[in-house]
C-alpha positions in Angstrom: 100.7 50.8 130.7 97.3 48.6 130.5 95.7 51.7 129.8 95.9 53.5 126.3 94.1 54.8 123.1 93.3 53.0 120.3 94.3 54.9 117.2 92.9 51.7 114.6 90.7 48.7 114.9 91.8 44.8 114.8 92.8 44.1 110.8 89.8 41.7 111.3 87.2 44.6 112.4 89.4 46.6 109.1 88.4 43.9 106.6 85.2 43.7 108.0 84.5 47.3 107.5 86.1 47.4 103.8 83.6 45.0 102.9 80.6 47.0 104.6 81.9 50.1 102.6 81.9 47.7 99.4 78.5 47.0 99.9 77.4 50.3 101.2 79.2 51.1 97.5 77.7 49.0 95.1 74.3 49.2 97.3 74.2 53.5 96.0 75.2 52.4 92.2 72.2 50.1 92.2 70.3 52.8 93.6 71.4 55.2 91.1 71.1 53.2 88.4 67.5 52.2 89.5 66.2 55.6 89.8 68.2 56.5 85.6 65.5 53.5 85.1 62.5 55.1 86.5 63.3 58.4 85.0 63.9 56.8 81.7 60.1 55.2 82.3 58.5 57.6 83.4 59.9 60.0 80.4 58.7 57.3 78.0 55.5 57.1 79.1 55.0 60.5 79.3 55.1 60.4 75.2 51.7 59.6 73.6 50.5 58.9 70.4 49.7 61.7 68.4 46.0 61.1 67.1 44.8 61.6 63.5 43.2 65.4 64.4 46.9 66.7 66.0 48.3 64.8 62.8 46.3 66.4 60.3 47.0 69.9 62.0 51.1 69.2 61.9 50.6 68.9 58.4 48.9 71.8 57.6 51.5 73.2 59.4 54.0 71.4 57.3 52.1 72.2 53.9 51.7 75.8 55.0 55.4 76.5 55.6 56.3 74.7 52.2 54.0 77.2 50.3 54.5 80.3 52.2 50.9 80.7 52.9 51.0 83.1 55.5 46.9 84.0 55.4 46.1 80.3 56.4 49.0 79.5 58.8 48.5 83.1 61.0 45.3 81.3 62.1 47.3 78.2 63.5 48.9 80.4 65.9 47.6 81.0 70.0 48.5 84.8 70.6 50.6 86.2 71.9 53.8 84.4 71.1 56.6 85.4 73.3 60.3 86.3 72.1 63.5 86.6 73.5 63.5 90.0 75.6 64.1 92.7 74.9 62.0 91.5 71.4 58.3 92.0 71.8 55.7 89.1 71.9 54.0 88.9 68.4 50.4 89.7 69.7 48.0 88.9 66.8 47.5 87.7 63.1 48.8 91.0 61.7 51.7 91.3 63.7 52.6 87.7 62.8 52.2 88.3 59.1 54.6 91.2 59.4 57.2 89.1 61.3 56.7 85.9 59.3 60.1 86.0 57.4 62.4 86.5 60.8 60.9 83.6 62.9 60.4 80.8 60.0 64.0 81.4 58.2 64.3 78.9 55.4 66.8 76.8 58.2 63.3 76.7 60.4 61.5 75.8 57.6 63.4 73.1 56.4 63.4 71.4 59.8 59.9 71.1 60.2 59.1 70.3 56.4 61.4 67.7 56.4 60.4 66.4 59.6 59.0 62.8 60.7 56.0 63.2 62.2 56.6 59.5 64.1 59.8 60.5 65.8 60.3 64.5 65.7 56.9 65.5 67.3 55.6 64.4 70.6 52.6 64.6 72.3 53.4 64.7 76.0 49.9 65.1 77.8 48.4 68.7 79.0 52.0 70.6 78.4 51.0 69.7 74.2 52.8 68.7 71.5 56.5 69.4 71.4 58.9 69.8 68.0 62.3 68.4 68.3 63.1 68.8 71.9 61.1 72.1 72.7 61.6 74.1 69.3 58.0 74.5 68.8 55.4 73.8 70.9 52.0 72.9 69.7 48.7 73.1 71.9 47.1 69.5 72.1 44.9 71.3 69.4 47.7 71.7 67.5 48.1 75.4 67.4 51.6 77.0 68.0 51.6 78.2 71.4 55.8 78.6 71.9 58.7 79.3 69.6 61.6 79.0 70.8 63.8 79.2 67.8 65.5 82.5 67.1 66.4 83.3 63.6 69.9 85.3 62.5 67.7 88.1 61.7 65.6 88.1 64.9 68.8 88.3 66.7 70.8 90.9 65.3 67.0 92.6 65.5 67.2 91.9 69.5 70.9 92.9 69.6 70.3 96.7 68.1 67.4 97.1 70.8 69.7 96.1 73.4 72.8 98.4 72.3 69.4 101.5 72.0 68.5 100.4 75.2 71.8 101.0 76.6 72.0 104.5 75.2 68.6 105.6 76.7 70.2 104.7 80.7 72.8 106.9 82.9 76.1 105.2 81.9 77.2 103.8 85.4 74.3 101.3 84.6 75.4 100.6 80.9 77.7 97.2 81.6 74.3 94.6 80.9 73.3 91.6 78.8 69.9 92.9 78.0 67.2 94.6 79.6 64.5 92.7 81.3 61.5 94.4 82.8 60.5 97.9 83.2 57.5 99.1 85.2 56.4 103.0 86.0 54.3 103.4 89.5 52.7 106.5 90.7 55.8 106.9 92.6 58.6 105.4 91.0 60.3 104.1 87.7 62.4 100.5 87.9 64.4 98.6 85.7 65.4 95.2 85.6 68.4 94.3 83.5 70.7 90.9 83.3 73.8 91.7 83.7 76.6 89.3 81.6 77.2 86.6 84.2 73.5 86.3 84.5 72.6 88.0 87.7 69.8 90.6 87.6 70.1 94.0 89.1 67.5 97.0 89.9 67.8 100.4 89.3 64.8 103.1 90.4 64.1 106.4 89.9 61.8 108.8 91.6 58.5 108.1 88.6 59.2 111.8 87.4 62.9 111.3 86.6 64.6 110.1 83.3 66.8 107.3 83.5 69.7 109.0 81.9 70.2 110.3 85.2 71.7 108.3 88.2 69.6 106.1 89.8 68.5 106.9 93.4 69.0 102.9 93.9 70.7 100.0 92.7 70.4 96.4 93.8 72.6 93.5 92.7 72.2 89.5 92.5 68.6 89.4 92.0 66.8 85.9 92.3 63.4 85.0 90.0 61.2 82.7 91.2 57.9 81.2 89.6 54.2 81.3 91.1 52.8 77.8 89.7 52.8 77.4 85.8 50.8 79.7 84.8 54.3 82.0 84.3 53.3 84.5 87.0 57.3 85.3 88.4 58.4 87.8 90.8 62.3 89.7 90.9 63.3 89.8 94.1 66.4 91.8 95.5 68.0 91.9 99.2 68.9 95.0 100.8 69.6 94.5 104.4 66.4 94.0 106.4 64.4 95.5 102.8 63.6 92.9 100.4 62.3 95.0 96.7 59.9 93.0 94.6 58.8 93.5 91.3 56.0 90.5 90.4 54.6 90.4 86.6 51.0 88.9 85.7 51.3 87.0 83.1 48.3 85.5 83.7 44.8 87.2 85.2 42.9 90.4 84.9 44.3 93.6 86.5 47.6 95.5 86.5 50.5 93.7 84.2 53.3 93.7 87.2 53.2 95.7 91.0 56.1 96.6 92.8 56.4 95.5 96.8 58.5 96.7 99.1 58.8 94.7 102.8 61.0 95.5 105.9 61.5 92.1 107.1 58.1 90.1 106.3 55.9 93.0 106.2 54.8 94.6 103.1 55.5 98.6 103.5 55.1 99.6 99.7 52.4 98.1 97.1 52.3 100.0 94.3 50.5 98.4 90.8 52.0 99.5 87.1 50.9 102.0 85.3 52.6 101.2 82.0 52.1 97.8 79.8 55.1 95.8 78.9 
């Protein structure tokens, strides 16, 4: 028959096409390996100089943690400073004076005191000065805005609230990692809790109803997402054509977090908190 299908191509057209593919081939590792570049630049770049005010500030910091002096280092600190949930944010001078011992162990001490102020701290423009890798973050004042060490004691501290925690809910709502947010409205009570895997779930209650009872709703595989970086997040959970919504202020004037309630796009419940986290 003159007529038929052509399952291949001429081994001419084949070797012509290997080679396109080759190209095509090395063509995407030179991209790759372009953009590592860039990223590599751009990362480098991003690192200034500290000057002489943000190095004279490090090392009162330093000189402070080598004494112990509490009284002058509580005034180096931007308040609140936020801990690992469900651990409460150290919220001025006094508190940090009290907590002093359980976030600057001796290992956290010995880090920074020993530290190189050339190659351990970096200034890396408005986000401030960071301590190896994001351990501590400095303002470009040089105040401690962030700690994001957490100390044997601190932890088996945030470990017993989590295992209270667990006791104070109804137990088919017991299995989580650690509890997350809370918030009380006029009409209702919610709680947010990360469950092992990571996921977050929601439980509610009518406002007037203890949570060792069963709650009247529970939602799995929450998602959080960020407004800006000002830390403003929202919790959002699907339930059919419902979509329940706590958002927390971290930022502005007004109520701390609001709970939302919308049937497809439109907003059917806004309710503000009445309690502070």
């Amino acid at each position: 028959m003159e007529d038929h299908i052509c399952l291949g191509v001429p081994s001419r057209q084949a070797g012509q096409v290997m080679t396109d593919e080759n190209k095509f081939k090395q063509m995407n590792k030179l991209i790759i390996i372009l953009l590592v570049l860039i990223s590599f630049a751009v990362s480098v770049n991003a690192q200034q100089s500290l000057n002489t005010n943000q190095k004279q500030q490090i090392q009162k910091i330093i000189d402070c943690l080598r004494q112990d002096n509490v009284d002058e280092l509580k005034s180096m600190l931007a308040y609140p400073i936020k801990r690992q949930d469900p651990l409460k944010a150290v919220i001025d001078a006094d508190d940090f004076v009290v907590r002093y011992s359980e976030l600057f162990d001796d290992n956290l001490k010995k880090m920074i005191t020993t530290s190189d102020m050339e190659t351990d701290w970096s200034l890396l423009g408005a986000k401030g000065i960071m301590f190896e890798n994001g351990l501590l973050w400095l303002d470009t004042d040089g105040r401690i805005i962030a700690l994001n060490y957490e100390s044997d004691k601190e932890k088996m501290k945030r470990l017993l609230l989590i295992g209270k925690s667990k006791e104070t809910v109804h137990e088919s709502i017991r299995n989580f990692g650690k509890p997350v947010y809370f918030i009380t409205t006029k009409k209702f009570k919610v709680r947010i809790d990360q469950l092992k895997n990571g996921s977050y779930r929601y439980a509610s209650w009518s406002s007037g109803i203890d949570m060792t009872h069963k709650p009247d709703l529970v939602l799995y595989n929450g998602k959080i997402t960020f407004d800006g970086s000002g830390g403003n997040h929202a919790y959002r959970f699907k339930n059919g054509i419902y979509t329940y919504e706590v958002y927390v202020y971290e930022i502005g004037e007004g109520a701390s977090a609001e709970l939302n309630v919308y049937k497809n796009n439109e907003r059917i419940v806004n309710q503000p908190s009445l309690n502070e986290q």
